[in-house]
N, C-alpha and C positions, 0 to 999 in steps of 0.2 A: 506516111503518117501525116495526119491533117495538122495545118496551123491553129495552136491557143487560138481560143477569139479574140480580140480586140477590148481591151479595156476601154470603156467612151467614159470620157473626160469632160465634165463641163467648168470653166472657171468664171467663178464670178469676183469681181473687186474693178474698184473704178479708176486704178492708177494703170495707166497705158505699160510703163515701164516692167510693174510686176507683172501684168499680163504677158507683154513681150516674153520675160526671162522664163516664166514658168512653161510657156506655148514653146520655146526653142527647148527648153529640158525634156520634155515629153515628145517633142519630134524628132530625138534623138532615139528613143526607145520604138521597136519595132511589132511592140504588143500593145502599144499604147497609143492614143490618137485625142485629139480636141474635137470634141464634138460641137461644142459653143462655147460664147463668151457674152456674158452683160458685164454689167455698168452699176445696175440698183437694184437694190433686197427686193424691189418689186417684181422684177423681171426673170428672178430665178425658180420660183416654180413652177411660169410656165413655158421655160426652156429647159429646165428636166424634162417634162414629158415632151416636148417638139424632138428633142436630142436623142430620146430613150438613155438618159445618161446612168454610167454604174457608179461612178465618182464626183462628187461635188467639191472641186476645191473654194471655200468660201472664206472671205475677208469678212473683218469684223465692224471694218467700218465708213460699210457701203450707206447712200442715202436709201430713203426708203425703206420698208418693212427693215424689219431690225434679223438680225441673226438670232437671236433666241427664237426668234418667233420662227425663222425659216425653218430653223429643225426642229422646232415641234408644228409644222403644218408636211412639213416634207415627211415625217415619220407615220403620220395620220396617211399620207397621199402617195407617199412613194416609201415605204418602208425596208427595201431594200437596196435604197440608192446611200452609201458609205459618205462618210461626209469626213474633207479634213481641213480643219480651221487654217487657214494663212495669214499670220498678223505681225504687226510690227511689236503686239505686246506678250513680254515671257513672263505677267505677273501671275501668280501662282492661283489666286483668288479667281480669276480670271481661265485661267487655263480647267480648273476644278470646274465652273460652273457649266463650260462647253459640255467636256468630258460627261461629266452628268444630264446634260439635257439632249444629250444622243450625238456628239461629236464623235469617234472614235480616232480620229488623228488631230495633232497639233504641230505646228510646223509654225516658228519663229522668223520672221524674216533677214534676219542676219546669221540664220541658219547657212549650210550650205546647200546651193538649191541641187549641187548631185542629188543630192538624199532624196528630192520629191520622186523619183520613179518607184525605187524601194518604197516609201512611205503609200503610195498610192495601191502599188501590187497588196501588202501589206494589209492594209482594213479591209480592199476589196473580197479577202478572203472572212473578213471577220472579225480579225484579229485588231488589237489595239497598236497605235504607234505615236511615240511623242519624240522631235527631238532631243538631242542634245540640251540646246540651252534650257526648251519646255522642260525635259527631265531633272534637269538643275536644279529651275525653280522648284520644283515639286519635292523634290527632296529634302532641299534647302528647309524647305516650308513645314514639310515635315516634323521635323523636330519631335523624333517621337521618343515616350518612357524609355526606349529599347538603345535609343545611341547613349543613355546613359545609365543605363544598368550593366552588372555583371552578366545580367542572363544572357544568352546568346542566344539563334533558332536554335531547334530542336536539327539534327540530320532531316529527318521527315520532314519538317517544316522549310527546309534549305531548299531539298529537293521538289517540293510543291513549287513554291514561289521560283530557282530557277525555271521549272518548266512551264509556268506561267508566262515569267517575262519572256520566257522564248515563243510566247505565242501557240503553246498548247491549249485547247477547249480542255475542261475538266473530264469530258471522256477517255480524251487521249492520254492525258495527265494519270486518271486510273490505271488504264490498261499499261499503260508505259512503267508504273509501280505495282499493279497487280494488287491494288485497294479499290474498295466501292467507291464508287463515284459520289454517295454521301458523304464517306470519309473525307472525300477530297473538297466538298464546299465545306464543311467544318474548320478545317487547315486553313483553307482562304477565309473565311468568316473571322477566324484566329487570329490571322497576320492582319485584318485591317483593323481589328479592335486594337492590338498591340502595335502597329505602326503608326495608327493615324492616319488609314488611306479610304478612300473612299471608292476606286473602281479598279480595274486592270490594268490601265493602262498608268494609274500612279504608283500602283505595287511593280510594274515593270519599269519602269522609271526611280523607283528608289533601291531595284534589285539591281540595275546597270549604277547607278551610283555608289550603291556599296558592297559592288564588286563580286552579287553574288550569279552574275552571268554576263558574257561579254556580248556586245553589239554581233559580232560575227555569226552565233549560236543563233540568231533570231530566226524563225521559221518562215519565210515567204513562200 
């Protein structure tokens, strides 16, 4: 049986330190590898394509082109390279903005750095991932009608969003319920008007928060 390929890795952020911690996390995992490293927002699109990288771990605040701008030039140029923010900030306004302009991971830096291998296997596949603390703020932030109403979800509704935050695609989410797959973005459509959320990874973030799926369940 052949070996998984190789997850390539590139990190960008201009502190030596984080560099070091994250480059020892991922040389510990044996699917996983550093493919390169910069310094500045300048240097990282055109060390994605030198590297052929599948993973971008990117800081927020590198000199040089700015991070917003890198993931909407890297979604234009490399569209299938998984991008997951690494930053010292778990503000919620902050974490939303990423999340929306094509991040699909957020990772806190007083996180635990075990988590970056998981996190990284994680989007590679598609799927959304926010820490711990990221998931806090978001929730926190939240504040939606629903933590103060009588109404509860619906069962149907539970069931959707747990197998959301587990990192099901709305296909599998279907077939997993044996509902069309319209059915199932209606449900999500549902939950974000009634939550307050704005993507997947903050509806999985406020379902590990209130308890309606455990970190363990999550699909890598």
């Amino acid at each position: 049986m052949s070996a998984s390929p190789l997850i390539r890795v590139v990190i960008a952020d201009d502190h030596k330190l984080v560099r070091n911690a994250l480059r020892a996390e991922i040389a510990r995992e044996a699917d996983l590898e550093v493919a390169g490293e910069c310094t500045t927002g300048d240097e990282v699109l055109p060390l994605i394509a030198e590297a052929r990288a599948d993973v971008l771990l990117l800081d927020l605040s590198m000199p040089g082109l700015s991070a917003i701008n890198i993931l909407r030039q890297l979604a234009a140029a490399h569209p299938d390279v998984r991008v997951l923010v690494t930053t010292a900030s778990g503000d919620a306004d902050t974490i939303r903005a990423f999340l929306r302009n094509g991040a699909l991971g957020y990772w806190v830096k007083n996180d635990d750095p075990a988590e970056i291998a998981t996190a990284i296997r994680t989007i590679r596949t598609g799927k959304p991932w926010v820490s711990p603390v990221a998931a806090s703020a978001l929730a926190e932030a939240a504040a939606s009608p629903l933590d103060r109403a009588s109404e509860p979800l619906s069962h149907r509704e539970a069931q959707v969003l747990r197998l959301l935050a587990a990192g099901a695609t709305n296909t599998e989410i279907a077939q997993t319920l044996s509902i069309a797959e319209g059915t199932v973005k209606n449900h999500i459509s549902n939950l974000y008007q009634r939550l307050n959320l704005h993507s997947r990874a903050e509806a999985a973030a406020w379902a590990w928060r209130n308890g309606y799926v455990d970190k363990s369940d999550v699909v890598e």
